[in-house]
Each structure stands twice: as C-alpha cells, then as structure tokens.
N, C-alpha and C positions, 0 to 999 in steps of 0.2 A: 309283127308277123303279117305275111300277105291277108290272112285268114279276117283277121281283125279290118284290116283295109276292105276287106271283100263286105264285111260287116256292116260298118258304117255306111261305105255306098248305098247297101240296100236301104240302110234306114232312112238314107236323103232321099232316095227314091221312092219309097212310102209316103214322106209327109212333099216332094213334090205331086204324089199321086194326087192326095190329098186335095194341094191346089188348085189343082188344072180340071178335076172331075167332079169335083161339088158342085151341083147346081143348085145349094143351100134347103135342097128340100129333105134331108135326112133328118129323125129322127135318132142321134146319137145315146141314148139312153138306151140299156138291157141291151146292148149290142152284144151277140155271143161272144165267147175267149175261147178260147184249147189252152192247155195245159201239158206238157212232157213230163208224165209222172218215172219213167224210165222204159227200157228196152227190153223186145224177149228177142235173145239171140241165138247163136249154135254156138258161143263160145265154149259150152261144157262139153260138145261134142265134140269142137278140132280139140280141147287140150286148156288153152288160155290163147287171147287175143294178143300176148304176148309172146307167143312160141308159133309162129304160122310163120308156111312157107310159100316164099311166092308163089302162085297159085292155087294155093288155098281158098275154097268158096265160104267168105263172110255173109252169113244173112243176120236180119236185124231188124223191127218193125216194134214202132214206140205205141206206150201206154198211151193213151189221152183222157186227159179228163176235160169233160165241156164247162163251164158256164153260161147260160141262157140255153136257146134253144138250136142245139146241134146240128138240125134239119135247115136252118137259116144259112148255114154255114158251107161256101164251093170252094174246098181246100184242094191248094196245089202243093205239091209236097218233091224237095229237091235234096238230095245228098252230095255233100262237097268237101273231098280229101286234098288234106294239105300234107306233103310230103319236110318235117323238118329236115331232112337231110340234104334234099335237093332244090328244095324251095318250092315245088312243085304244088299248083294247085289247080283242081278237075273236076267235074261233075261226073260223076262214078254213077248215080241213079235216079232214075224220078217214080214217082209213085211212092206210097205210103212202106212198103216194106222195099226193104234194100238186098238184093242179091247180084253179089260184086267177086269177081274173079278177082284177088290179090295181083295188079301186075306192076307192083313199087315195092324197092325194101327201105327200111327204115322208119321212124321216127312218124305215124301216119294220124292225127288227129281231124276227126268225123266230126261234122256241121249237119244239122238239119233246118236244112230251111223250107217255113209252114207258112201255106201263104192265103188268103181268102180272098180270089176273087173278085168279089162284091164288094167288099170294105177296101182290099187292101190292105186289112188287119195281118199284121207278119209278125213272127218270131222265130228268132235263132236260137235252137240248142246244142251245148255242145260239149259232150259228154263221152262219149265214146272213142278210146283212144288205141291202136294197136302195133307192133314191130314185127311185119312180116321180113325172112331173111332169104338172100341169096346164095349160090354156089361159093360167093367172093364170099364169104365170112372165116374169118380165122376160128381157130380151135382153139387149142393153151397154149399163150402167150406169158410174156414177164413185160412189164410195160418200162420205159425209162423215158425219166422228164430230167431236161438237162440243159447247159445253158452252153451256148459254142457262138462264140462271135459276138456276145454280150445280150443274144436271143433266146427264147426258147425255144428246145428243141425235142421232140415228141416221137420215142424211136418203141419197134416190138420186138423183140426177142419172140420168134413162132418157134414149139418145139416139133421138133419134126424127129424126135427120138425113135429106135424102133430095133426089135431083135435081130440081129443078123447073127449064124451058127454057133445059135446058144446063147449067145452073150446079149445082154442088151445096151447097144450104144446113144449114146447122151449127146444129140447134135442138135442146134437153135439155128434156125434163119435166121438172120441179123437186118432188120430193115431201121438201115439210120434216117433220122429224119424223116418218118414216113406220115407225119400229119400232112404237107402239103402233096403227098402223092395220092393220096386218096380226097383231098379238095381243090383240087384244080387248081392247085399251085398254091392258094393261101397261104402265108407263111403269117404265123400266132406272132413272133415283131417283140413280144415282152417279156417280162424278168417272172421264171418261172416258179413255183411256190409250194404246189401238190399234184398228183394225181389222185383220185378218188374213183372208186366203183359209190353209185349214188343210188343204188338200189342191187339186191341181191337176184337175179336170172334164174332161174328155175334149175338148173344144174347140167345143162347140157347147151352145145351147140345152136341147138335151135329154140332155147330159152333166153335170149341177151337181156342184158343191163344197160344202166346207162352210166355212164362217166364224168364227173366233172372233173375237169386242165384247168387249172386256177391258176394265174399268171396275173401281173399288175401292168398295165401298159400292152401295147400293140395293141390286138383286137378285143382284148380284154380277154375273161374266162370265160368257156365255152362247153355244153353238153356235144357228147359224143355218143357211138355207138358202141357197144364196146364187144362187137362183130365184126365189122369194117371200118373201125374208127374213123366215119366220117359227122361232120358236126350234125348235131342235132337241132340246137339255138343256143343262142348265146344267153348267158348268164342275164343279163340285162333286163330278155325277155322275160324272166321268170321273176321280176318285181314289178310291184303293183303297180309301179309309175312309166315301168318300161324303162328306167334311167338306174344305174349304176351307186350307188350312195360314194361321197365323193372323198374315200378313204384308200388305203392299202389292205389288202387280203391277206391274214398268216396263217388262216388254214380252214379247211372245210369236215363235217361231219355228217355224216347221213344214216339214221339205222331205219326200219320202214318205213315210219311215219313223222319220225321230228328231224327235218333238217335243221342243220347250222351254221351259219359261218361268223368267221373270227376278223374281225380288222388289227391292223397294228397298234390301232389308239386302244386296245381292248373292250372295244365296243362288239357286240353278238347281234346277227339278224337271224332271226327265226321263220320260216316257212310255216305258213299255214294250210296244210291240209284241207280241204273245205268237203273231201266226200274217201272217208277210211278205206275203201274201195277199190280207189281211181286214181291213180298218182299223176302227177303234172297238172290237178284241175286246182290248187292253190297257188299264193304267190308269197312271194317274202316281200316282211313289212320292211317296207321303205327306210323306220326310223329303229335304231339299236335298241334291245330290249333294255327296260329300269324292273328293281326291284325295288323296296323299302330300305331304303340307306346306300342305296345304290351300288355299284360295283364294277371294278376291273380287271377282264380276264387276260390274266397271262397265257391260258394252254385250254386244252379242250382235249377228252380223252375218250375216244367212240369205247362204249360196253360192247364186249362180243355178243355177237348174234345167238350163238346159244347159252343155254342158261334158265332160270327161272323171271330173268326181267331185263332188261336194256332200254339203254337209252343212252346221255352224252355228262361226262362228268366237266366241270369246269374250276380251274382254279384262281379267285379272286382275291390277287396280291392288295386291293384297298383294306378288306375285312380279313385279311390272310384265315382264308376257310375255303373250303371244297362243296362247289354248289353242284346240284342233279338237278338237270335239264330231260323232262321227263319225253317217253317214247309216243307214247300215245295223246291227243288232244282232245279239249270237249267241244268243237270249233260245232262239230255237225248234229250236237246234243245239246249243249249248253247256247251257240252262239258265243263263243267269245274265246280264242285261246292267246297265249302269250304272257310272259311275264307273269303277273301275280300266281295263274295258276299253271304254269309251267316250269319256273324255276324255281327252285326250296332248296332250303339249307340242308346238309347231312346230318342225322341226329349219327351220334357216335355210343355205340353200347358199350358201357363201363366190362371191362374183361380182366381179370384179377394180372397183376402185371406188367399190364400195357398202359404208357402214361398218355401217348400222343394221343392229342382230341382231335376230329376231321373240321371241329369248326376252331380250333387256334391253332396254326399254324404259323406264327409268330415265332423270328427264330429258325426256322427251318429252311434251308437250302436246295430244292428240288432240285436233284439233276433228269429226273427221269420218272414218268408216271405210265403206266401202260394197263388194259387191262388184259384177262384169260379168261379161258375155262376152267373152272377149278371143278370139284370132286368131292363130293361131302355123304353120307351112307343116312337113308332118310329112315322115320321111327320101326319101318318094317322090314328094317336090313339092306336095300336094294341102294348101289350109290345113282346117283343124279348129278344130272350138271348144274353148277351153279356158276354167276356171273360175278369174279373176284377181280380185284387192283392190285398192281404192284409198286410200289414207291422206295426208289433209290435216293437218298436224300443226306445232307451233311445237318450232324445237330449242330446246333451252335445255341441251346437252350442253356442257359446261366445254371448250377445246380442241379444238370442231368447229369445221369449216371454215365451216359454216353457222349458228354460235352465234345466236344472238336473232332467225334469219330464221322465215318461214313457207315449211315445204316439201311437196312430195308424194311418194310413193313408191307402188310397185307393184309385186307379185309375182305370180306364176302359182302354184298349189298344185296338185301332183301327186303321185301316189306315187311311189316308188324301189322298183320289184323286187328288184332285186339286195338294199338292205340290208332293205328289206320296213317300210320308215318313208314317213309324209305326211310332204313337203317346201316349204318355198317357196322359190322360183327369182324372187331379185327383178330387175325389167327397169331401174327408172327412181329415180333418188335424187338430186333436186336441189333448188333452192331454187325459189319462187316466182317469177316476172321480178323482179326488182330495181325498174321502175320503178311495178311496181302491187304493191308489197310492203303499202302502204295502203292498198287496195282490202278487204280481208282483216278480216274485223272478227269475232273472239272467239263472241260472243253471235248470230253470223251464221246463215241456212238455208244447206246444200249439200244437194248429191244428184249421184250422177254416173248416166248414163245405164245401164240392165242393157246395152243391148247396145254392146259397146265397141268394136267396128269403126273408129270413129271417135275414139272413146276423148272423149266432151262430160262437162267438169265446168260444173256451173250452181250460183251464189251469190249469193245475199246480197248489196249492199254500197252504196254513196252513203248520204244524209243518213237518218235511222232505218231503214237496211236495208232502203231502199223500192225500192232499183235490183236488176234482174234482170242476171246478167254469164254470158259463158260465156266456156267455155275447151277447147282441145284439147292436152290435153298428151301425145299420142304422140310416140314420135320421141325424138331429142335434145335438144332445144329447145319444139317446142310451138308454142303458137302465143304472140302477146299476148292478154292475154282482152278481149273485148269487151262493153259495156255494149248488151246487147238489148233491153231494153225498161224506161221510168220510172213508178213510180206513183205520181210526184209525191207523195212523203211518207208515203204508206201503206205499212204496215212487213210485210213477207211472211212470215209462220208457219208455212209448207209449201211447199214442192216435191218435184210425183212426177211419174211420168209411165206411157204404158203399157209392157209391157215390149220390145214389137216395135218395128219401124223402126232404119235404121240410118245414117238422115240421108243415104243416096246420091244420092238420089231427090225428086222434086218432092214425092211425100208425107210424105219424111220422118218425122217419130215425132211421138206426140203429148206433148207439156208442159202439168201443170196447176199452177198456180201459186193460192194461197191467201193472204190478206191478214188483219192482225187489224182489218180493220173488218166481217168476214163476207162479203166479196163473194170470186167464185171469177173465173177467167181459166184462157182455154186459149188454146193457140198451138198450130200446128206447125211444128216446127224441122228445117231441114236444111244441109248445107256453107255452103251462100253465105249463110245468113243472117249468120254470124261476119262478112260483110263489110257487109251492107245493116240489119242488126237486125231486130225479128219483128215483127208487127202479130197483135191478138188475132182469134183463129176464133172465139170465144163467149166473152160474160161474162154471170154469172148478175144475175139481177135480183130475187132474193130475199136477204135476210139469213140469214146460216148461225151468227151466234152468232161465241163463240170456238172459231176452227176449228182442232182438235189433228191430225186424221189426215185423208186425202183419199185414196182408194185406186181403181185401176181394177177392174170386174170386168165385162170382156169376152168375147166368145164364146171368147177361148182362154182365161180365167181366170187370168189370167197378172199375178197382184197383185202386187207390189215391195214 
C-alpha cells in the first residue's frame, strides 16, 4: 500500500539525515522518545468513525508519553490519509491535533507522523481508521457472484421497492457486472468462490461494512465497500508478507474478531486481531494453522451473530470431529493468538438418546451443516437467544438404529463455567420422515434459515433439483416437508435468504432462490405457507451467468 511506501521513505530519509548532519559531536545517550499511548477524539460525538458522512469534522489529538527530558524535544507533527478505495494519499494536517473536513469516501486509514527536529528522531503511528460515505452509496441490495465467460462476475440487485395505491410493489435495479463500473473498468479476471459481509455496519446506510469477493486467479480476492462496492485492498495486503499463500481459496468466514479462511488443501489461515477495538490493524498469518495431531478442514460453518457466543465451526475429515475456532483472541492480552489457543475440539454432552458424538464422526456423510438462532426459556422464565447447528447428514454407522437413512441433528453450543470448556448440548437426533426419505438427493441445495424460531430447513429436491421443499423440524417430530414451489426442471444452485424475519408474521422473511439458467427468484415465506406453498414477490429479468453465491446486503447488513 502507498501508505507503507510513504513509510519507508521516511525512514531512509531519517537515517540519511543522520549521515549528511552529524558532525560526531553528539552525545546519543538519554536522548528523549515520545510515545503514542492513543487518541482523544470526537468519534463519540459524530456517532462512530465508521458512520461519517462526507463532510463530517474529524478532530483527533494523541496521548504522548516522553522518555527523557520533553523540554529537549522540537516536534513536528504531520497527518496523512490514505484513501483504500481510490488509492489516494494526502496530508490532511500539521500540527499536534488534527481537525480535517471529511472530503474522500471510503476505506480512510490515518498516519501520524512525529518528527524532532533536532535529532531527526521520527515515528510513524498508525491507528486510526474511518468510512466516511457519499450520496453514491447504495441502500438494500442482494449481492450476486457468478461466473459468465469463464470470469468472475459481481452484479447488485438495488431494491428500489416502494407503495404505490396501497399496494406495495417489489421492483430491484439490476446492475449486471457492476464491479468494474464502479473501478474504472477493473475486470476481477477469475474463478469466483464467495461473497462475504467481513464485518457487520452499524445498521443503516451510513454505517457500511466491508466485503470480501473471494475469487482464485485474476486479481485475486479483493475488500470492497459494501456502499459503493468499490475495492478497498486486495486480500494480499491484509497478510503479513503482503503475498498471497500459494493455494486455492474454498471459502471465507468472519464474525467480529476471528477471521478465517479455508484453502482447498484444507489448510485454515487465521487473522490476528492485534487491538479488539480497531479492525483492519492485524494481519493473517502467512502460514496454515496446526493443532496437536493436526488436521483437515473440509467446511467452516460461520455461528450467528446473535446468540449467547459466536465464533466459526470447522469440520476435520482427518480426525472426522467438529473443531471451534473461537471469536475472540488473547493477541492484545496474552501476546500470542492462533492455534493452540484458538482452536479446540467440541466437548459433546452425554443427552439421554442421542448417540452422535461431535468429536466421532466417522461414518457420517455430511450434506449440509449450517448454523441459527435458536430459542431456549432461561431459569427465570424469559426465552433468550441462543447460537444452535443444524446437520443434515446420511448415517452410514454399522449397528445404528438409523443405518442407510438420512438424518438431522441439532445442538446448542454454550460454554460450561464450572469445567470452563465450549460445549454442545444436542436437542434433536432423528431420522428424516421415513416417507420422504426420497425427497433428499446427495448433490442437493439446503440452507436452513439464521433465525430458528421456527426452526425452516429449505432443499433441493424433484426431477434435476428443480423443486423447492421446506421443512420444520422442531419439536419431536417436525413436521412432513413440503414441496413449495416448481421450477419446472430448472435446477437451483443457491439458496439464502435475509437474515431477519421469523416467519410469525404476514411478512415473514425473505427467500432468494437461484437457478443455473441465471435467472433469480424471491418469495417471502411464513407458517402457513408450509400448508398453501409460496408464489414469487420478484424475478429477475436479466441473465446472471452461473450463479455461485447470492448474498443479502441490507440496511442491517446482516449477510448469511
């Protein structure tokens, strides 16, 4: 990043200070330091440094602490914003406090540079980071990553819905291929993989996130805005060595504090947070996380954000067990996170009936792992959100009751104070109904809904997995699933939906469903459709290619 070039310069320029101006009679001993213990700023007043709108007044003026004698010291003091979006980089202020009229949107990371004078003594801090936005930022979108011409291709669905006499109609902009219209033509060039929201926005418009496009080849995978979806930096810059580890990507995970990503060799790189605070001020390590007897992830399964805890589940087909990749780190306490004390096995609580262990899973056929919000009524009545799993999966255990069926299962993952171990407390271990054990096809889409109130699994299933089915498996029993909607032989390559709604209600939640002839579909589903099936709210009328990912990014940013 320019920022970093801007950096080094100065520092050659110091130690040529150094050469050209010693006339060896200094005394380099008890020479004073300054220190950047941190900043008092107005962020509590605009909101967060994350919700500012271009011309917003940032002020900002750092703690110091001295070393020797302070009075020695003729500091110069300079501020310097680099724009990731545009590449842009300025001196915005000099003197000790900073007050800077916001006139850049995007992706804005603040340098202080402390300089003496006398010595030439300098240091760079660089800590303070912000997303002031413009008029150009979108609202609620549906995002779609899709591949046309053997590319990646990066299109938004903007809703632009809105009442007209009474009624409220359901209509989306359709911006195909709009990654290189907002980068000046850039075209991403490679084989696309995900989209991701990489952080959760504050819940409005002028709260943005950020995005990672994960793609293997062309420019590689890239942070975005996910306001103007314009790039932020590339994926590359956000590892220690500034270099890419020299793998295939199969997928990415982010909840506040513990990133993830997944290679195809099932090797895991973990992001180190370095200030719980500040996001973007770690990096990802270089090399794949190891455990004690090591391990290979087949899947990675992000915990919903609400809940009693979160973090990233991982499944490791060497030890066939279910590893927790925790949310939080001790990088800024401890000094040290990653591995040994970041990833741990699932202790599985013995539950009268239920045989499957989360650490053997030998035997087992995973089609499908997802998590929700479940719903549990805590010692003083009142229910709570809790952060539960769902797993679709064919037995194939020797001597189970359930041998050759397709079943589902479901735990609650909690901590245990007392032994001071994550645990999962499974609720439901049965087989599929017996008489739609059919319905269930291998190569099938699922997805279960984030908010499990209701507890909606949605699949796949009729003649080329063109019929859409749902299911409510709370309870004892469940329900029988029902076939909601046909699309008449067009085979479904995605299902998401947003992450709100809890189907109680007339509005229910939204369902976007995806096709591989590139056409898209939305419903909204609530209880009683399980008995009448859904009719679509909007289908698009543009071709999206082959469509890999389809994501929401709404005013709560609340991506799945």
């Amino acid at each position: 990043m320019k920022i970093h070039k801007y950096i080094w310069c100065a520092v050659v320029m110091f130690f040529l200070y150094g050469c050209f101006d010693d006339k060896g009679n200094y005394d380099y001993t008890g020479i004073p330091e300054v220190k950047v213990l941190g900043y008092i700023t107005n962020e509590e007043e605009l909101g967060s440094f994350w919700a500012l709108t271009v011309g917003d007044v940032v002020k900002a003026e750092p703690i110091l602490e001295y070393t020797g004698d302070s009075t020695a010291l003729a500091l110069k003091f300079e501020w310097i914003a680099e724009n990731g979006t545009t590449d842009e980089l300025k001196t915005i202020g000099f003197g000790k406090k900073l007050v800077w009229e916001t006139d850049m949107g995007g992706f804005i990371r603040v340098s202080l540079f402390i300089t003496d004078t006398v010595t030439g003594y300098q240091i760079i801090h660089e800590e303070l980071a912000m997303w002031p936005t413009s008029s150009e930022s979108t609202s609620e979108a549906w995002m779609v990553l899709s591949e046309v011409d053997g590319k990646a291709c990066f299109s938004i669905l903007e809703d632009v819905s809105s009442w007209e006499g009474g009624s409220y109609v359901y209509r989306f902009r359709e911006l195909v291929d709009y990654y290189p219209i907002q980068n000046e033509g850039q075209e991403l060039g490679g084989r696309p993989v995900k989209i991701m929201n990489h952080w959760l926005g504050g819940g409005s418009s002028s709260a943005p996130g950020m995005l990672l496009l994960l793609q293997n080849g062309g420019i590689g995978p890239v942070y975005m805005g996910n306001q103007d979806y314009r790039r932020a930096l590339y994926l590359k810059d956000d590892f220690m060595n500034g270099v890419l580890p020299n793998v295939n990507f199969k997928d990415a995970v982010a909840n506040s504090k513990c990133h993830v990503l997944l290679s195809e060799d099932g090797g895991i790189y973990l992001k180190a947070v370095e200030n719980l605070d500040v996001w973007f001020t770690g990096k990802y390590i270089d090399v794949p996380a190891t455990i004690e007897g090591g391990m290979k992830i087949d899947r990675l399964i992000r915990m919903p954000y609400s809940g009693d805890i979160s973090g990233t589940f991982a499944i490791d087909v060497l030890h066939d067990r279910l590893l927790y990749i925790q949310n939080e780190n001790d990088l800024e306490y401890e000094g040290v996170w990653g591995d040994a004390n970041a990833i741990t096995e699932v202790f599985t609580e013995s539950v009268s009936g239920i045989t499957l262990a989360l650490n053997d899973l030998k035997d087992i056929d995973i089609l499908y792992c997802g998590s929700y919000v479940g719903k549990v009524e805590s010692e003083s009545g009142h229910p709570r959100n809790t952060a539960d799993v769902f797993m679709l999966y064919k037995d194939n255990r020797a001597g189970s009751a359930n041998v050759g069926q397709y079943c589902i299962y479901t735990f609650l993952f909690a901590h245990d104070y007392d032994l001071w171990i994550n645990k999962a407390i499974p609720k439901i271990e049965r087989a599929f109904p017996a008489a739609f054990q059919y319905t269930i096809h291998e190569d099938g889409q699922f997805f279960v809904s984030p908010n499990g109130q209701y507890e909606f699994l949605f699949f796949s299933s009729g003649t080329n997995n063109s019929e859409l089915w749902g299911y409510i498996f709370r309870g004892t029993g469940g329900t029988d699933p029902i076939k909601l909607f046909d699309f008449g032989g067009r085979k479904i390559t995605r299902i998401s939906s947003t992450e709100s709604g809890n189907g109680t209600s007339a509005m229910g939640m939204d369902l976007t469903v995806a096709l591989e002839t590139g056409e898209i579909y939305m419903f909204n589903v609530n209880n009683s459709h399980f008995g009448t099936g859904i009719t679509p709210k909007w289908m698009s009328t543009k071709n999206y290619g082959k469509i890999i990912d389809i994501r929401y990014d709404g005013p709560a940013k609340n991506a799945i």
